[in-house]
PDB file as gemmi writes it, atoms N, CA and C in Angstrom:
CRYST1    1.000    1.000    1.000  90.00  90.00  90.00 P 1                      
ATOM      1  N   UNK A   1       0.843  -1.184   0.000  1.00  0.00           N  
ATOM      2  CA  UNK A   1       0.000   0.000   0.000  1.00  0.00           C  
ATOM      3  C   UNK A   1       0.883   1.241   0.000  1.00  0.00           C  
ATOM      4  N   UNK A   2       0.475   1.976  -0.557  1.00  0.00           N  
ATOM      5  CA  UNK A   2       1.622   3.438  -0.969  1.00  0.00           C  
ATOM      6  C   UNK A   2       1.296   4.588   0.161  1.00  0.00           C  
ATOM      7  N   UNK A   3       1.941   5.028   0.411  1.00  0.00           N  
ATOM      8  CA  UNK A   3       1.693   6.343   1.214  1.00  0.00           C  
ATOM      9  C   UNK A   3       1.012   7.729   0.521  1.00  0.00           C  
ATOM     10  N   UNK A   4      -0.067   8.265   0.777  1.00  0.00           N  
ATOM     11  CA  UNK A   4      -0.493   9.592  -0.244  1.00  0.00           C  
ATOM     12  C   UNK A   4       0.188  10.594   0.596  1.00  0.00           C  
ATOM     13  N   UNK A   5       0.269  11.507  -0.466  1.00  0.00           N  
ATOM     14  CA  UNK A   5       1.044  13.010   0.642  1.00  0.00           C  
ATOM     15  C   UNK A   5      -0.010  13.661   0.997  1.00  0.00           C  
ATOM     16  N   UNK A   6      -0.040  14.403   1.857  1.00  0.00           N  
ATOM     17  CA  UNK A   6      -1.126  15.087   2.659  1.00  0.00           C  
ATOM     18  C   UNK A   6      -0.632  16.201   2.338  1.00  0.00           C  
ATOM     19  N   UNK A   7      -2.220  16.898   2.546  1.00  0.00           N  
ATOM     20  CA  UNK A   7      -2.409  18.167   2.181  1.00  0.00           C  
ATOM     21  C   UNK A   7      -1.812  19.409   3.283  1.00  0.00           C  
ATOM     22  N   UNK A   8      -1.093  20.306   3.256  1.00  0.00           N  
ATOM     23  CA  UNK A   8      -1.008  21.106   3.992  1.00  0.00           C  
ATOM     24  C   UNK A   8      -1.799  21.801   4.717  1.00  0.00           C  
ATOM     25  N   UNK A   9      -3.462  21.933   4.555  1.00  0.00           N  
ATOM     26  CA  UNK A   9      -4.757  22.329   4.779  1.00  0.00           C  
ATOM     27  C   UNK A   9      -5.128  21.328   5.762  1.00  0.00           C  
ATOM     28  N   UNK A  10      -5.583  20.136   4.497  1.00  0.00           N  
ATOM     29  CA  UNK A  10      -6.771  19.448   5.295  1.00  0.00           C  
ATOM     30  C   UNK A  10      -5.649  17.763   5.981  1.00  0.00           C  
ATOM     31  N   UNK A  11      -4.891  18.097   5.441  1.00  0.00           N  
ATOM     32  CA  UNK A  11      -4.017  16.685   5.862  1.00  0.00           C  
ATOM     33  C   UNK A  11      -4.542  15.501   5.332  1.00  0.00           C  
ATOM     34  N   UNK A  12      -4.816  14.631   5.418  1.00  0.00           N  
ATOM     35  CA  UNK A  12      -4.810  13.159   5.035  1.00  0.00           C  
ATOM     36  C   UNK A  12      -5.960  13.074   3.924  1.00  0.00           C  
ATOM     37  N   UNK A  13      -7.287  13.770   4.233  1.00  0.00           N  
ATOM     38  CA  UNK A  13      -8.448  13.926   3.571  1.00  0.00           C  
ATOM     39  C   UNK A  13      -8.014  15.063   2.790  1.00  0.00           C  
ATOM     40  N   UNK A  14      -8.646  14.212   1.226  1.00  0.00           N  
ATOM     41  CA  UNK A  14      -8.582  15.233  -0.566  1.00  0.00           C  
ATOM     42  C   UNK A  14      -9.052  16.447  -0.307  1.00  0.00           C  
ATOM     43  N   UNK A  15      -7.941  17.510  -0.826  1.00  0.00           N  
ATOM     44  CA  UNK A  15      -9.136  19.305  -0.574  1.00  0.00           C  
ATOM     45  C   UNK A  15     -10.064  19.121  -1.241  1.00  0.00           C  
ATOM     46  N   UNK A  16     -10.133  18.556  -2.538  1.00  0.00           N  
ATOM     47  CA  UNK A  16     -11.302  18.436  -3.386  1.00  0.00           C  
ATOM     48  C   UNK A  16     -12.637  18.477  -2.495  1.00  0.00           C  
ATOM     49  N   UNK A  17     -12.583  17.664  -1.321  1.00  0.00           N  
ATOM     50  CA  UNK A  17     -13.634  16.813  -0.460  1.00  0.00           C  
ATOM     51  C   UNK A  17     -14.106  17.753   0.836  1.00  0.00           C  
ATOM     52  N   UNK A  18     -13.359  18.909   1.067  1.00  0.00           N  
ATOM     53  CA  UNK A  18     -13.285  19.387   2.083  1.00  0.00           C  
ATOM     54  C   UNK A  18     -14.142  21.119   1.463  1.00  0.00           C  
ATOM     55  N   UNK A  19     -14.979  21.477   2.248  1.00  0.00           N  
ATOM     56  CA  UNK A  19     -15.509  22.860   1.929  1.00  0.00           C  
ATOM     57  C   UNK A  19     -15.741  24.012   2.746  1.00  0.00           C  
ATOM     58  N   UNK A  20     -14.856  24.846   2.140  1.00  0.00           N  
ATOM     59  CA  UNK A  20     -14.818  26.585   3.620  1.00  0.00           C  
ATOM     60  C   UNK A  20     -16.072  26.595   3.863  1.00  0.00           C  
ATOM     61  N   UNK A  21     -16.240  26.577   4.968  1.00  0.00           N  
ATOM     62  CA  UNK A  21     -17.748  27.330   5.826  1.00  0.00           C  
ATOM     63  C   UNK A  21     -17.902  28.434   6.506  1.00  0.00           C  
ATOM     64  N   UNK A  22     -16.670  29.502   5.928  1.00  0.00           N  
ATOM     65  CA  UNK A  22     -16.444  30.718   6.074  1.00  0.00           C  
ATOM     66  C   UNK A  22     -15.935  31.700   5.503  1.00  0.00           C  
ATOM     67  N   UNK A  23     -16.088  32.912   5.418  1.00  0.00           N  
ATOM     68  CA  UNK A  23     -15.601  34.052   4.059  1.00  0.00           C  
ATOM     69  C   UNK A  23     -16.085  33.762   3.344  1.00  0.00           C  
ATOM     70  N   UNK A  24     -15.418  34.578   1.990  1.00  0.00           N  
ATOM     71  CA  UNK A  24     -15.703  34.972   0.738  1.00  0.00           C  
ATOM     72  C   UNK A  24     -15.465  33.700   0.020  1.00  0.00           C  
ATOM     73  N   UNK A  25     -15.065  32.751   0.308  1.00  0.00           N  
ATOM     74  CA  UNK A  25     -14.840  31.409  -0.444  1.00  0.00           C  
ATOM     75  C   UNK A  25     -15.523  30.494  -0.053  1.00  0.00           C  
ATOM     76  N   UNK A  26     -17.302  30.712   1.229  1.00  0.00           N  
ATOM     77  CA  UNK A  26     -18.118  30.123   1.788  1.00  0.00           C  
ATOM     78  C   UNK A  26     -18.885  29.305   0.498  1.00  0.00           C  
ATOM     79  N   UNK A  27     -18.259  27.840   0.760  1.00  0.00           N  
ATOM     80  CA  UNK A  27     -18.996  26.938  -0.477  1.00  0.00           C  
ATOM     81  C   UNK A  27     -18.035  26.344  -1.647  1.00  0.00           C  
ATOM     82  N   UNK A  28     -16.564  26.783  -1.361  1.00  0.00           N  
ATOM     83  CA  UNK A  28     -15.670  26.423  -2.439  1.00  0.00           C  
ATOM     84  C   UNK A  28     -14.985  25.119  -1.599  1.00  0.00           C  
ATOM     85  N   UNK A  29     -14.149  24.723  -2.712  1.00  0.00           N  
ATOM     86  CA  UNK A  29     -13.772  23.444  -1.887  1.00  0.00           C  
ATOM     87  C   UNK A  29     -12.077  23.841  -1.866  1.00  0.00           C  
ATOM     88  N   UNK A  30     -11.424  23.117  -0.759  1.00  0.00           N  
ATOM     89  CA  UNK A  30     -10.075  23.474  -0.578  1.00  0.00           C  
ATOM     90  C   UNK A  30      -9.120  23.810  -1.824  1.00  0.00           C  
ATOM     91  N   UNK A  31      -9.205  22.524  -2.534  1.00  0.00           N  
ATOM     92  CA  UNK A  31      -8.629  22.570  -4.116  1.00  0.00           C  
ATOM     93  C   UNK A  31      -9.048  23.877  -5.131  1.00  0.00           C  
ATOM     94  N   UNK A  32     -10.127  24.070  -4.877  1.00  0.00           N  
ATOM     95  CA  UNK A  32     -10.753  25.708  -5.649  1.00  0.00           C  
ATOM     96  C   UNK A  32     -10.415  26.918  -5.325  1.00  0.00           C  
ATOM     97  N   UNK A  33     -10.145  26.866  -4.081  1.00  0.00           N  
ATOM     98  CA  UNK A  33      -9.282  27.942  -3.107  1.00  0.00           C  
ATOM     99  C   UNK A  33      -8.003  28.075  -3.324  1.00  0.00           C  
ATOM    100  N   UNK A  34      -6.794  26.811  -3.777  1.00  0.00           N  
ATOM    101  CA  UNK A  34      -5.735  26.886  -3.849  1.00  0.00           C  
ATOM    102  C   UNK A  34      -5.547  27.505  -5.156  1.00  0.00           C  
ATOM    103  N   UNK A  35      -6.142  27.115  -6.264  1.00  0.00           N  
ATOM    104  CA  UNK A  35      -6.467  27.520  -7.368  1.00  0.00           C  
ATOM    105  C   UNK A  35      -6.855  29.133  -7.782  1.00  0.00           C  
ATOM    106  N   UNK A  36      -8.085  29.536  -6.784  1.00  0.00           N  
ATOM    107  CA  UNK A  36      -8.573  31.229  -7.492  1.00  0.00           C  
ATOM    108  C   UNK A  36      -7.498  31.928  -6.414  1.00  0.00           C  
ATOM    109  N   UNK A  37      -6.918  31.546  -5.274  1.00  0.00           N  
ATOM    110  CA  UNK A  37      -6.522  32.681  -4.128  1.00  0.00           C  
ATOM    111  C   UNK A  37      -5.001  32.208  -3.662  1.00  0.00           C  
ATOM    112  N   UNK A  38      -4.184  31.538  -4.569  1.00  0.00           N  
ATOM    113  CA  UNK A  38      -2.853  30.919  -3.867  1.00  0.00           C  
ATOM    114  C   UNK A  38      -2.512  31.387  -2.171  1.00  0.00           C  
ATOM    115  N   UNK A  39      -2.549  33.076  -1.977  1.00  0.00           N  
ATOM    116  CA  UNK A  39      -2.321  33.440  -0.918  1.00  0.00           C  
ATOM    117  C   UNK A  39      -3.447  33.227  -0.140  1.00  0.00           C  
ATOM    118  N   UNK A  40      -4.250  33.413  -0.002  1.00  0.00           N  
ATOM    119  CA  UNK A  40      -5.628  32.651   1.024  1.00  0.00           C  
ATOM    120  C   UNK A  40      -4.925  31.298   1.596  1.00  0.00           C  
ATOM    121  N   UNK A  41      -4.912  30.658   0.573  1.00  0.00           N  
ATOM    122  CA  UNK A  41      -4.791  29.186   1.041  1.00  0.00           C  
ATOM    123  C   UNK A  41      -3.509  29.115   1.876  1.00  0.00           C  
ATOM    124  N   UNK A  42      -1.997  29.453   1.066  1.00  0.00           N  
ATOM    125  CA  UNK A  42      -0.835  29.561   1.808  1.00  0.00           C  
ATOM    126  C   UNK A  42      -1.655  29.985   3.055  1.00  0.00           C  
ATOM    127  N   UNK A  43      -1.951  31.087   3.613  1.00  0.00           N  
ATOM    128  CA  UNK A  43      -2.672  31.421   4.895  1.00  0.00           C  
ATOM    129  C   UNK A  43      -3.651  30.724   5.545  1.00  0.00           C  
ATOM    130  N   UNK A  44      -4.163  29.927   5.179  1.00  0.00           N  
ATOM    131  CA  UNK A  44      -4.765  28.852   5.633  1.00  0.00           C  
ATOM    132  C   UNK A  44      -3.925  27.461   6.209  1.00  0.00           C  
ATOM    133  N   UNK A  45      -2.948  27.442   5.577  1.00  0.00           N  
ATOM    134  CA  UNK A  45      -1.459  26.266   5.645  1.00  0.00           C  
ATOM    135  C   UNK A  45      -0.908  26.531   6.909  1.00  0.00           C  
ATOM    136  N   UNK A  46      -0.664  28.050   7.137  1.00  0.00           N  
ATOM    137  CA  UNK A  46       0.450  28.755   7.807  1.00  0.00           C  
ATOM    138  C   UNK A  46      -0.562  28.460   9.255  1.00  0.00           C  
ATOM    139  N   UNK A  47      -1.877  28.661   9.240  1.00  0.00           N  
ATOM    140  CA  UNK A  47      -2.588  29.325  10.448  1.00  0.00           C  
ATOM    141  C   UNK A  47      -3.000  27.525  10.893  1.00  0.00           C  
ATOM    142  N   UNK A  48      -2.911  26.500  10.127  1.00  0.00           N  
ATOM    143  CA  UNK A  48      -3.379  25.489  10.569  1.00  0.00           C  
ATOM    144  C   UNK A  48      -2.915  24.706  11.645  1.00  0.00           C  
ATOM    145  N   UNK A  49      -1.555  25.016  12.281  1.00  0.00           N  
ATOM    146  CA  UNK A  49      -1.385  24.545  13.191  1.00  0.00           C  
ATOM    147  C   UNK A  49      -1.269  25.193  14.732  1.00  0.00           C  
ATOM    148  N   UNK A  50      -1.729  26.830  14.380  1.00  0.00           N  
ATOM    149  CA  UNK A  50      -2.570  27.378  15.376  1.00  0.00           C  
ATOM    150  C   UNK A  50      -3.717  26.963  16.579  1.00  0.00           C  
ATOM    151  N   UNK A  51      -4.451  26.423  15.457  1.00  0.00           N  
ATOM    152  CA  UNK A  51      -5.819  25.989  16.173  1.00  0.00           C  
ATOM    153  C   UNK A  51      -6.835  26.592  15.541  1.00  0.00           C  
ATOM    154  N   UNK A  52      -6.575  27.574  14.536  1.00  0.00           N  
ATOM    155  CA  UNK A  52      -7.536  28.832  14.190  1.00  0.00           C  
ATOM    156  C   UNK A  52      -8.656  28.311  13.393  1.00  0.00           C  
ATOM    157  N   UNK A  53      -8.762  27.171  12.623  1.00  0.00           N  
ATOM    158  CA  UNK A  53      -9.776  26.454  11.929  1.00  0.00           C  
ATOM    159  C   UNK A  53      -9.464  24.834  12.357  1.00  0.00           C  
ATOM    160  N   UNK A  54     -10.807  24.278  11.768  1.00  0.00           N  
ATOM    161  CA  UNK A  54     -10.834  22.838  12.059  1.00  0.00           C  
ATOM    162  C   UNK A  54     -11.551  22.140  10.726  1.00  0.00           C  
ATOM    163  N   UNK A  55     -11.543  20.596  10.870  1.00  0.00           N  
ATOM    164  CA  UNK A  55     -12.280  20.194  10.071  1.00  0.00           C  
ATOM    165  C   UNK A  55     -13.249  19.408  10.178  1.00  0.00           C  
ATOM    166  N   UNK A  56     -14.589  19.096  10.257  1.00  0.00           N  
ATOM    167  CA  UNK A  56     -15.713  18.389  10.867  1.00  0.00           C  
ATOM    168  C   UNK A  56     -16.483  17.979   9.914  1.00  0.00           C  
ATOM    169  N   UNK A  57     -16.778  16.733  10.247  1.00  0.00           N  
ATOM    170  CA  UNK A  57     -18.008  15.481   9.130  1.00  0.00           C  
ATOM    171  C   UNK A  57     -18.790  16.385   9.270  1.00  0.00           C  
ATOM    172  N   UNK A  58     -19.861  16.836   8.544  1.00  0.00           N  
ATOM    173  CA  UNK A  58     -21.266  16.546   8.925  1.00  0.00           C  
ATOM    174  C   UNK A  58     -22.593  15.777   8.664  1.00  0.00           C  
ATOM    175  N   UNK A  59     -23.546  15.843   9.118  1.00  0.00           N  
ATOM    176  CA  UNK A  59     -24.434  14.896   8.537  1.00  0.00           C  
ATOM    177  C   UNK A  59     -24.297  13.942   7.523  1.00  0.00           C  
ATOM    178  N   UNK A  60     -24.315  14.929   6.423  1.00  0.00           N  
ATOM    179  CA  UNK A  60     -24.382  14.382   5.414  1.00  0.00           C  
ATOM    180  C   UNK A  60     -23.299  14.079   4.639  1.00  0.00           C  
ATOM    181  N   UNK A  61     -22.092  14.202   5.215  1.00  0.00           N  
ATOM    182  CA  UNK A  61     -20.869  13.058   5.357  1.00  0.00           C  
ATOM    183  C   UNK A  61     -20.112  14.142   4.283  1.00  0.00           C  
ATOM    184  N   UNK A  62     -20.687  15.090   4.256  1.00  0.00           N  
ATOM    185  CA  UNK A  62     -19.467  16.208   4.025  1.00  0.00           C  
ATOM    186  C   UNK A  62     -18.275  16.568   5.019  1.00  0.00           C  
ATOM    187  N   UNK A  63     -17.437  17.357   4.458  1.00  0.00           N  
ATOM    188  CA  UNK A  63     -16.158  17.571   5.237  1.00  0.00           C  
ATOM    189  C   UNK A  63     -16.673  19.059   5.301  1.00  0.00           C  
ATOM    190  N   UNK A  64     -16.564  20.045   6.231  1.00  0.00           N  
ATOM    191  CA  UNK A  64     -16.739  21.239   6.343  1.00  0.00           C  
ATOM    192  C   UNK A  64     -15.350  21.962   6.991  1.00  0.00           C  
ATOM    193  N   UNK A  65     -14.467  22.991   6.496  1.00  0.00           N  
ATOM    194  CA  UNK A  65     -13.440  23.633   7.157  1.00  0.00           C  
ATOM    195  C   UNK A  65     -14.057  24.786   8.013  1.00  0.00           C  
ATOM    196  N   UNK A  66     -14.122  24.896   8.779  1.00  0.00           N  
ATOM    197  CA  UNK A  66     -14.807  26.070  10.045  1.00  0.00           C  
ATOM    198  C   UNK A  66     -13.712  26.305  11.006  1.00  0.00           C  
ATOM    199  N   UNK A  67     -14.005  27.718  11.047  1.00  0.00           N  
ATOM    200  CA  UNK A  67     -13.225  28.695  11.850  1.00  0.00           C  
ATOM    201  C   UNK A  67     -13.432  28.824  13.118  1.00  0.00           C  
ATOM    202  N   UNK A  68     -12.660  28.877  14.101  1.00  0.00           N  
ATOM    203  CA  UNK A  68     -12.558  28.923  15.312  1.00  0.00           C  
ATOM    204  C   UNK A  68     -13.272  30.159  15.904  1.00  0.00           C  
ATOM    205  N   UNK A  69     -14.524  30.645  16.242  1.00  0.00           N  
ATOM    206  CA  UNK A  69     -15.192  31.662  16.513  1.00  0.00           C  
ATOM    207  C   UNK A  69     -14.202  32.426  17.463  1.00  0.00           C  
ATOM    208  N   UNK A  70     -13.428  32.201  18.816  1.00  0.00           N  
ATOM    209  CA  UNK A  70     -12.713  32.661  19.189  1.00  0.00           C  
ATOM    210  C   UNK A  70     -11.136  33.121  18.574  1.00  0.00           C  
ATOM    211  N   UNK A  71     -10.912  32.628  17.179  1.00  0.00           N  
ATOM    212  CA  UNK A  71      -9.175  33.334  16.610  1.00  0.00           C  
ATOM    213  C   UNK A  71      -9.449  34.402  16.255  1.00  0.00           C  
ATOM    214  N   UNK A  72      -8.802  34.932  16.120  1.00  0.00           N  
ATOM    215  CA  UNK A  72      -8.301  36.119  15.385  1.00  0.00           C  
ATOM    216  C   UNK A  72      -7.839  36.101  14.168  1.00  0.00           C  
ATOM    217  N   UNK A  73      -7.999  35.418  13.124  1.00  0.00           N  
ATOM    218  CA  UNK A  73      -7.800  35.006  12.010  1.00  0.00           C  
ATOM    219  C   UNK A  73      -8.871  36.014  11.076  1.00  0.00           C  
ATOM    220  N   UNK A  74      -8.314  37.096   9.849  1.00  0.00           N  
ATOM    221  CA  UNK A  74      -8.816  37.537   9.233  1.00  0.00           C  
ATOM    222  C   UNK A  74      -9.785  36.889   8.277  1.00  0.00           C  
ATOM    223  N   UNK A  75     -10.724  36.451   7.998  1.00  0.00           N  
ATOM    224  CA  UNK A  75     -11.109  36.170   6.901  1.00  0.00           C  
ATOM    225  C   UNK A  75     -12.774  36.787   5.863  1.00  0.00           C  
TER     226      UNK A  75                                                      
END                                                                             
């Protein structure tokens, strides 16, 4: 079995699969973000081992990226 490289964002799980649930990119998926906003995302990379966002199933077995209501993270 091969090792996949992980994402700097979402880590182990495809950005494709994963979707901002905050800002101006509310509804894009990680991979679409890296794509229209290179610097967004780099800033999203940089702030991820902050604590400042997370990533959570929901229901309906989506991946949602959500922001830490308490950071200070511009977005």
């Amino acid at each position: 079995m091969s090792q996949k490289d992980s994402s700097p964002v979402t880590g182990v799980i495809e950005e494709n699969l994963v979707i901002l649930d905050f800002g101006k990119y509310e509804g894009k998926s990680v991979e679409e973000i890296a794509r229209l906003d290179p610097e967004f995302y780099d800033k999203l990379a940089s702030e991820k081992e902050n604590g400042v966002f997370a990533i959570r199933r929901q229901r309906d077995k989506t991946f949602r990226l959500y922001v830490n209501p308490l950071s200070n993270m511009d977005h």
